[in-house]
N, C-alpha and C positions, 0 to 999 in steps of 0.2 A: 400570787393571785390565783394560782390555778386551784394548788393548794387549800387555800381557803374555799371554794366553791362547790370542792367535791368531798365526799363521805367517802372516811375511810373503810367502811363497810364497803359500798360501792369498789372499789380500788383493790379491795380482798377477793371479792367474786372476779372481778375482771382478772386479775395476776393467777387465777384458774382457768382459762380460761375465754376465748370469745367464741361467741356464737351471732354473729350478724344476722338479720333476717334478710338484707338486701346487699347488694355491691352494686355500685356504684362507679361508672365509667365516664368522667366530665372533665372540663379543659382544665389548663393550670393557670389557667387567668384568676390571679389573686383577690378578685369582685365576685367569684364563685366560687362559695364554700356550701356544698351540697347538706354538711352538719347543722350550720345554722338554717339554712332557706327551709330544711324539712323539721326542723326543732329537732334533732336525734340528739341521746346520749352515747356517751361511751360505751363503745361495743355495737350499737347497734347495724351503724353501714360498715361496709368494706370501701373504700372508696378508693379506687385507681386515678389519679391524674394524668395526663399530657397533654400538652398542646393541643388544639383541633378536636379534642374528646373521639382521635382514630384509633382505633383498635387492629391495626395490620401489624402494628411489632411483638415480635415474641414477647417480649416482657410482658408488654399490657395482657395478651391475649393468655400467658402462663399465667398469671395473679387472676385475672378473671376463673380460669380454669380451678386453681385453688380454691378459690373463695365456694365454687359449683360442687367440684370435687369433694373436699376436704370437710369445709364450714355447713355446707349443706344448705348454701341460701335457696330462697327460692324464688326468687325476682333479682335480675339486670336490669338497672335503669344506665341508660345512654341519655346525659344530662347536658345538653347543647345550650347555648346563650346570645342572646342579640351584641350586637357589637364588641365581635370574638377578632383580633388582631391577625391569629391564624387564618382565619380564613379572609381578611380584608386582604393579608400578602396573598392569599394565592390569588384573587381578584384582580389584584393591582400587578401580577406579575414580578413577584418580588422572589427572589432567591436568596434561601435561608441554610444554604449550606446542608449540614447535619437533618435538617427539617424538610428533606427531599421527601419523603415518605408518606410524613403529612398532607404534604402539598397534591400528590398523588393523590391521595383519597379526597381532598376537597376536592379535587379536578374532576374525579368521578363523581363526586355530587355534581358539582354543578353543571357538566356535559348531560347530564340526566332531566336537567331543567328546561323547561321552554327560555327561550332565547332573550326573553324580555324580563325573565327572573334570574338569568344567570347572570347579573352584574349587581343584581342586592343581595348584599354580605349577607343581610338577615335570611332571606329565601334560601338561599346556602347552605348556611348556618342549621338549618333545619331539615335542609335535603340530606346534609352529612348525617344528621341524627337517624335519621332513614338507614341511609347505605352501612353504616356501624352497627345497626341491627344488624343488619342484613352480614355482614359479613364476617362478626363475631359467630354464627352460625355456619356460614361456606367455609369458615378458617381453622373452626374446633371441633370435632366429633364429639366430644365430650358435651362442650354449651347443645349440637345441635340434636345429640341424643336425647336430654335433657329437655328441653324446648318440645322433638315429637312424641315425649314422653308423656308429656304433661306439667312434668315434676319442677319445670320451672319456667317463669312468666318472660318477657322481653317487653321494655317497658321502654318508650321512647318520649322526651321532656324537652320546652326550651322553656329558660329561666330568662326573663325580660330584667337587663340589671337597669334598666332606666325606671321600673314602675313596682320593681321588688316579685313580680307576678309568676306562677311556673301554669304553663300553658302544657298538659297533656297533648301529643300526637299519634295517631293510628299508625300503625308501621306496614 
């Protein structure tokens, strides 16, 4: 299938090749796929996945570095989503072993909420999208060089999977 869809022209320039304009840091919740929701082709996002769409592990935080570094994007988008599993555990007080870290960083979202918002996932959801700006910049000298430079944007998004909708947020 895929095969058939794509131009092998297309598939020559890429195997030279990428150049992303954007990366791309959003949960791995499989109802969010950042390539379709924005129409992108091949090549154009970098797209990081994990859980929670946090960015406190090296991993995430080195591939975002990459992508700034290397590819030369010029826009971070931090792509958050309404009824994110992630973060309903860390609401519901659920311990996820391995996923301590995540947990941690929704907890700082949502300690940052008034009190009457910190128990909807969604407000969460969205406050994390906040705090992962925010901390993709305290974590990387690189991103936050980058960011007082100019040379690259911080874009923060929740994708509604119940109405298909992506709702820009002010960071």
């Amino acid at each position: 299938m895929f095969l058939k869809s794509v131009s092998p022209t297309v598939l020559a320039n890429l195997a030279k090749g990428q150049h992303p304009f954007v990366a791309i840091l959003t949960c791995s919740d499989s109802r969010v796929s950042p390539v379709s929701i924005f129409n992108l082709s091949l090549g154009e996002a970098f797209v990081v996945r994990v859980a929670g769409n946090c960015a406190s592990d090296p991993t995430v935080l080195g591939s975002l570095e990459y992508a700034v570094s290397h590819l030369k994007v010029r826009a971070i988008l931090v792509l958050g989503h309404t009824s994110c599993g992630a973060v309903r555990a860390s609401c519901d007080c659920v311990d996820h072993g391995n996923l301590s870290a995540v947990m941690t960083d929704i907890e700082r979202a949502r300690s940052r909420l008034p009190v009457e918002r910190a128990r909807d996932g969604d407000s969460v959801a969205e406050g994390n999208v906040h705090l992962q700006m925010r901390r993709l910049q305290d974590l990387s000298p690189v991103i936050r060089d980058e960011v007082e430079s100019g040379r690259l944007e911080m874009i923060g998004a929740m994708f509604d999977i119940a109405t298909g909708r992506v709702r820009f947020v002010n960071s």
